[in-house]
N, C-alpha and C positions, 0 to 999 in steps of 0.2 A: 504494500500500500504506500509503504514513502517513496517507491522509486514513482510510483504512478504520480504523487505529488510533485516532485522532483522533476520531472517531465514536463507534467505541465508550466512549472515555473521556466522552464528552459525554451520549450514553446511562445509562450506570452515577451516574454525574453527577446527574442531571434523574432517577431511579429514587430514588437514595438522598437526597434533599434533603429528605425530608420528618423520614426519620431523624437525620436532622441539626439540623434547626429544633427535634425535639422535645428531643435528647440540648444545645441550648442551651440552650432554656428552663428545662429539668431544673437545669443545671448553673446557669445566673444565679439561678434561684430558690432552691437550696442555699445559694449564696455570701452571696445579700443574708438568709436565714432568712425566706425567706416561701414559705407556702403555694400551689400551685398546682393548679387545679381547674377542669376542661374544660367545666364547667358554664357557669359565670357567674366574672366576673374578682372577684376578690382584691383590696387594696391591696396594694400593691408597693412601700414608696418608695426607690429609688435614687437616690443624690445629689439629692435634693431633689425629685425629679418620680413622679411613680405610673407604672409600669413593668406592673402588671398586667394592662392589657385584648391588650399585646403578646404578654406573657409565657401569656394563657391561648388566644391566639389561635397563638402557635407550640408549644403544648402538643396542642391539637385537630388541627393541622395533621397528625398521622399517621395522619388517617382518608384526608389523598392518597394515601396507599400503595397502594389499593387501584386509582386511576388512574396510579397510575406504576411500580409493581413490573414490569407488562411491558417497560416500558423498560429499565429494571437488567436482567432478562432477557434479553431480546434482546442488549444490549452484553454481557454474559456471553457467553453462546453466540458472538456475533461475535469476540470477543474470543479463545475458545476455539477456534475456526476458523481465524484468522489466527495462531495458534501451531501448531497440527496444519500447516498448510498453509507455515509459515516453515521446522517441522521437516525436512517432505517436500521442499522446493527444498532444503536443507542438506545431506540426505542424499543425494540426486541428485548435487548438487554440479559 
């Protein structure tokens, strides 16, 4: 039963990472005041080095979503399964 949780977290995990790389880029790009645009990279410079071709390549990145949202689906639904079914053995008891 914990690898089946374990799964699912690793699922949800690997679905939502693309939301994640974007909501960083987002966020380092607010911080340093630079522009970002999924186009073509930007300068960027943070501590001294150009930061833009990362920051517009983790910006683009949430065009994965569309290969990995089934995943975060699937570990949802698993995830929701192995509560309903932890419910059911509690209740039995």
């Amino acid at each position: 039963m914990r690898w089946a949780w374990i799964l699912a977290a690793v699922l949800i995990g690997v679905g939502l990472a693309p939301v994640a790389g974007l909501m960083l880029a987002r966020g380092v790009s607010r911080l340093a005041g630079c522009p970002v645009n999924a186009a073509f990279p930007q300068p960027c410079v943070i501590w001294g080095s150009d930061w833009g071709g990362p920051l517009t390549w983790l910006s683009g990145a949430d065009w994965l979503m569309f290969l990995t949202a089934p995943a975060a689906l699937g570990g949802f639904a698993l995830a929701i399964g192995l509560a309903v079914l932890s419910l059911i053995r509690r209740a039995r008891g």
